[in-house]
N, C-alpha and C positions, 0 to 999 in steps of 0.2 A: 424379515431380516433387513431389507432396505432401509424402513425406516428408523430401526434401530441402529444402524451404521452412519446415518446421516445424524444422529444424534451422537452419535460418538465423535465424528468429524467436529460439529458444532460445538460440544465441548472442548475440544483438543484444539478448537479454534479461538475460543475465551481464552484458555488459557495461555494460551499462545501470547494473545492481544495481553492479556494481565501480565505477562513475564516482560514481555518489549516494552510496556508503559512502567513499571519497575525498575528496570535496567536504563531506560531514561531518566528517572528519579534520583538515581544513584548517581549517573554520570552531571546532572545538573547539580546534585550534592556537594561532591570535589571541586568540582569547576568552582561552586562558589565558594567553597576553603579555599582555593589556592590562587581565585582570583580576588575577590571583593576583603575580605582580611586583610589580606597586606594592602591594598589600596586607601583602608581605613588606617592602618598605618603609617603611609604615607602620607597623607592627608597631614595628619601628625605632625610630622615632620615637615611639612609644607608650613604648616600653619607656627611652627617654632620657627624653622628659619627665616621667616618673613620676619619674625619680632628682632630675633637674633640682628639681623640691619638693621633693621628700624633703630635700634639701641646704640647699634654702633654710629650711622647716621646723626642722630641726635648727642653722641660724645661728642663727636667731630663739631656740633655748632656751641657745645658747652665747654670747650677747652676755648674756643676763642672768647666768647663773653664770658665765663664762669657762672653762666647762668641758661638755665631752657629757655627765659624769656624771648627768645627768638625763633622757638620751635612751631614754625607754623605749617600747613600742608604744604605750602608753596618753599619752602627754605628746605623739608625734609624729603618733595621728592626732586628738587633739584639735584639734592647729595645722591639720591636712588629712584631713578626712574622706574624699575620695575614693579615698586609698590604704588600702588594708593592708596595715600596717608588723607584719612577721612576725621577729624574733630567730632567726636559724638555719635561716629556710624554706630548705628545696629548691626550687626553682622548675623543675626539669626532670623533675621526678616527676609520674607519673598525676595528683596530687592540685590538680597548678600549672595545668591548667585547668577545674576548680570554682574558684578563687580568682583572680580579676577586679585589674587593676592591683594585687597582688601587689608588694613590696618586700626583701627581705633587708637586714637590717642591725649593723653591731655596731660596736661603740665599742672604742680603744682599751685595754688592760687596765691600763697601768701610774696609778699616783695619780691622781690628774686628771684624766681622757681629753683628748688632744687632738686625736683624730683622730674619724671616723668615717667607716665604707665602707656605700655603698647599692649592690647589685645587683638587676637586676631582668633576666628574661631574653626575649627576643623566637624564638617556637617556629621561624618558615620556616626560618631558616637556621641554627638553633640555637647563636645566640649569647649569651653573660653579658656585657651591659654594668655598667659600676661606675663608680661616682663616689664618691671621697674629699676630706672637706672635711678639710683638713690644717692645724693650726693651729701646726705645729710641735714638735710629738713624737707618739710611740707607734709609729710604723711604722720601723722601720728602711730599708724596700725606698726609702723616700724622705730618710732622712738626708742634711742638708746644702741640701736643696730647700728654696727660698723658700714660706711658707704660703702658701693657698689652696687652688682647685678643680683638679683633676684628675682625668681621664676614661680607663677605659680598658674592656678587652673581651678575652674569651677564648671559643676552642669550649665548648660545654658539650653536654649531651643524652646521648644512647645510646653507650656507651663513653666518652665524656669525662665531667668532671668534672661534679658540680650546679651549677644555678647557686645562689650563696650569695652573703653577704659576708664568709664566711670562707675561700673557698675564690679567693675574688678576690683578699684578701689573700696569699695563700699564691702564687697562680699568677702574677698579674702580680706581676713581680718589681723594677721599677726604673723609669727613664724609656727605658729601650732597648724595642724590639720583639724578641721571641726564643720560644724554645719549650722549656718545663717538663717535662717527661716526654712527650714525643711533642703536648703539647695546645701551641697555636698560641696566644701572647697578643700585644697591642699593647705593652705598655709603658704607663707612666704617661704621658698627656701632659695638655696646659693646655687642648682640646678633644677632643670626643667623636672618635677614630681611626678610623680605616678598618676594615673587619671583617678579624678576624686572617686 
């Protein structure tokens, strides 16, 4: 009888240990729905409002020239120190987290600039948001479009493209939603779009 009571113990004791490592499971579960989620959404959001100044910033230097051609790191974070307005950064490389609110950006090339694209990239879900302040040239992908703001978003990170604002230019292609060599973009639109 002993030693079949000790076996009863011993199972009553597995299962014991299987129900607490269980009930661990579960609570590690929620925790991360109700933590890591919204953080990815804020990320989000982090990563738009950065552009959202960035853009504004750079009106502010295009109302007094009528032109970007002055928009350089140095002139954009004088207007907003809390970014780092980086020309050509990657932002989905090792480097893009040591650098904090992080920007990519680059002005039209032809005469005048009239255009300029900000991307900045949010890691969870590894997306490149972009906003172009379009004053009415330099972009083809938007010929014909009424000037202003325009918001858009593409995959970026591991096998997809960096995130840049050159590379934003290049992938989002128009005001349609579509997909550029296998990578998923929004399109151009007049608010920040849905993730590709």
């Amino acid at each position: 009888m002993r030693v079949g009571g000790t076996r009863v113990k011993s199972v009553a004791r597995r299962i014991e240990l299987a129900l607490s490592v269980l009930a661990i499971g579960i609570l590690v579960y929620f925790a991360f729905r109700a933590f890591i989620i919204p953080v990815g959404g804020s990320l989000d959001k982090t990563a738009q409002s950065d552009i959202d100044s960035s853009m504004k910033d750079a009106m502010t230097l295009y109302i007094d020239a009528q032109s970007f051609g002055g928009a350089t790191a140095a002139s954009l974070h004088a207007t907003d120190t809390s970014i780092a307005f980086v020309p050509g950064f990657s932002q989905s490389s090792p480097l893009a987290s040591a650098v904090k609110n992080a920007v990519s950006f680059e002005t039209s090339s032809t005469g005048s600039p009239q255009s300029i694209v900000f991307a900045s990239f949010s890691p969870v879900d590894s997306i490149c948001w972009a906003g172009l302040s379009y004053q009415g040239g330099g972009y083809s992908s938007l010929g014909g479009e009424p000037p202003g703001s325009w918001y858009g978003a593409f995959q970026s990170g591991p096998g997809k493209p960096s995130c840049n604002a050159a590379n934003a230019v290049a992938i989002i292609t128009g005001p349609n939603p579509g997909t550029v060599d296998g990578t998923a973009e929004s399109g151009w639109q007049r608010q920040y779009p849905a993730k590709p």
